[in-house]
N, C-alpha and C positions, 0 to 999 in steps of 0.2 A: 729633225726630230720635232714630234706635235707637241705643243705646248702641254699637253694634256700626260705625256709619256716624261717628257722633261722635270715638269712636275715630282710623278712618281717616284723617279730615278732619284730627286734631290729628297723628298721624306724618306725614301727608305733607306739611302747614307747618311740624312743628317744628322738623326741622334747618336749613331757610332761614332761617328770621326770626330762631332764637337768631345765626346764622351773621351775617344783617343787621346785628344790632342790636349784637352784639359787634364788628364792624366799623367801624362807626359811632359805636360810643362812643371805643371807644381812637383812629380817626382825627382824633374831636375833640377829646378830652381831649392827645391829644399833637403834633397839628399834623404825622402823618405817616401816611401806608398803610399799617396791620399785615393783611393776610390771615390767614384763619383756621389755615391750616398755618404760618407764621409764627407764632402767639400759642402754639400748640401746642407747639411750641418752646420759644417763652420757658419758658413753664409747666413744661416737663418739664426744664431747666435749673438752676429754683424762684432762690428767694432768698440760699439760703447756701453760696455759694461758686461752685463751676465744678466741669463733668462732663465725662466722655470724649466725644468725637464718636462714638466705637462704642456706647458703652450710648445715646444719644440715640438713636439711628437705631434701635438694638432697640426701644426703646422705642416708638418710633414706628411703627414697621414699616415703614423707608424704608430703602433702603440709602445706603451711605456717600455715595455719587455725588451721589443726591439731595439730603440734608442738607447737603453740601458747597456745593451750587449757592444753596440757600436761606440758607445761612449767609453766603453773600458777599452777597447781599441784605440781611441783616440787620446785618451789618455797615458797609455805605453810608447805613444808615438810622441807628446809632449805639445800635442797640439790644444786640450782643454786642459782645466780643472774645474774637478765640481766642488761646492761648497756648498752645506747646511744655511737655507735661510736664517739669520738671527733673527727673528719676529717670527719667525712657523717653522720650527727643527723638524717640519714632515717633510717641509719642502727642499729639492735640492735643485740648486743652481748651476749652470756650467757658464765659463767663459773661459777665451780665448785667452791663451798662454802668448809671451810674446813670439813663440813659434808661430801660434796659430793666427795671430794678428799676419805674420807676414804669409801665409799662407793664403788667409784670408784680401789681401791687397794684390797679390799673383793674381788673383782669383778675378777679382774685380778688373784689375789690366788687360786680363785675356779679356772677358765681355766686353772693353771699353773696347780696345780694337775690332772685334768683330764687330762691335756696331757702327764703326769710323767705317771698317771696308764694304759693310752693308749699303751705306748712306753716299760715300765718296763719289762724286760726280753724278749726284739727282740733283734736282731741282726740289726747291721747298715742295711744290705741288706734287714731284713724284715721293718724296720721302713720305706728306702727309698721304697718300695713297698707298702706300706699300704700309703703313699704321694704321690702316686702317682694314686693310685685307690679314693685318697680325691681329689684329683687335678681333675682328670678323671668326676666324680660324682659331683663337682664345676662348672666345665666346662659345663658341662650338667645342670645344674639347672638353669646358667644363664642363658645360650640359650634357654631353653624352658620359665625363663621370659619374657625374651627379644621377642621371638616370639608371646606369650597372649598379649601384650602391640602393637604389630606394631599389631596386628588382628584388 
């Protein structure tokens, strides 16, 4: 197979099956249905403390509306709580339940490992070379967001 087909074949499984398999770990590991925009969530929430529902949504690049809908979801599931900022009652806060704390640590394990079996048996020169064609291929992905959004 041509590097150039080899390629192809891995972008165009790799977002399902990471998507799979992250799916399938935390469903089992926690005895509930996290979806991938869901985990996405947690994750940009992180572990220490609780965020604005406006910086989540930027973050994510969801507006309020949406986040809101997802977050009532995530909340029946016992994975957030949102709370009234006490300094600005406009604002509402979500953090991580300690469901969602261990939800959030599965989460982070699976990534830790794929980046051990990513890395496992390169050499420093190949890992900072394979960082640097992710870096490469980052760079290009935001740019051509960023260019469909100013269109």
């Amino acid at each position: 197979m041509l590097p150039l087909d080899e390629m192809r074949d891995f972008f165009t499984a790799f977002a399902g099956r990471i998507a799979r398999i992250e799916e399938n770990t935390l469903s089992t590991g926690l005895e509930v249905h996290i979806t991938p925009p869901e985990i996405r969530i947690i994750e940009k929430i992180g572990p220490d403390g609780s965020a604005k529902m406006s910086n989540i949504a930027r973050a994510l690049g969801v507006t309020l509306a949406t986040l809101t809908v997802a977050c009532d979801k995530l909340e029946k599931k016992e994975l957030i709580e949102r709370r009234r900022d006490p300094h600005d009652k406009r604002t509402v806060c979500i953090a991580l339940t300690p469901r969602g704390l261990i939800a959030y640590h599965y989460h982070e394990t699976f990534y830790r490992e794929l980046i051990h079996v990513m890395f496992s048996g390169l050499s420093s020169e190949e890992q900072n070379t394979l960082l640097s064609g992710i870096r490469n291929l980052s760079q290009y992905l935001t740019q051509v967001e960023y260019d469909k959004r100013s269109t």
